[in-house]
N, C-alpha and C positions, 0 to 999 in steps of 0.2 A: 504494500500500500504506500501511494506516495505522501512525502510530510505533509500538511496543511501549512501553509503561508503562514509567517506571525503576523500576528496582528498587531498596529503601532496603538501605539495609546490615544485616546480620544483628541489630547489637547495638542500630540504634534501631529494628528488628521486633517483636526482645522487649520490649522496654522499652514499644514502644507497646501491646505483646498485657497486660504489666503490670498497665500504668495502666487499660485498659477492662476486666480483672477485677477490680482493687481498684476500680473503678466500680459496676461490678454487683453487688461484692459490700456496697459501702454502699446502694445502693437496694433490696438484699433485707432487709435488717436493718435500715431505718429504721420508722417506727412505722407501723400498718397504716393504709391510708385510713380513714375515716370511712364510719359508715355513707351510707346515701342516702339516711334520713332526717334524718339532722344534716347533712347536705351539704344538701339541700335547702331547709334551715333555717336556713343560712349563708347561702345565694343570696338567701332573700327579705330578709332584714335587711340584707344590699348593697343589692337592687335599692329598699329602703325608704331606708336611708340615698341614696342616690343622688338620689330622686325629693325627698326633703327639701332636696338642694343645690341643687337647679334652682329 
């Protein structure tokens, strides 16, 4: 029979349930991606810089 999982204790459950809402809640309120044309417009200026270091 396999062991059963421990169980944490009640007060570090919440705390850990806390911290991953005040998690998510900063990734929803951070600033929106980038279109995909400016995203793709970042890529080429890496992949140029890049090609310029070699």
């Amino acid at each position: 029979m396999a062991p059963s999982p421990t169980r944490l204790d009640p007060d570090r459950s919440r705390r850990r349930l806390q911290l991953l809402a005040a998690l998510a809640q900063m990734k929803s309120t951070r600033e929106p991606m980038p279109s995909p044309r400016l995203r793709g417009l970042r890529l080429r200026e890496l992949i140029a810089a890049r090609r310029r270091a070699d």
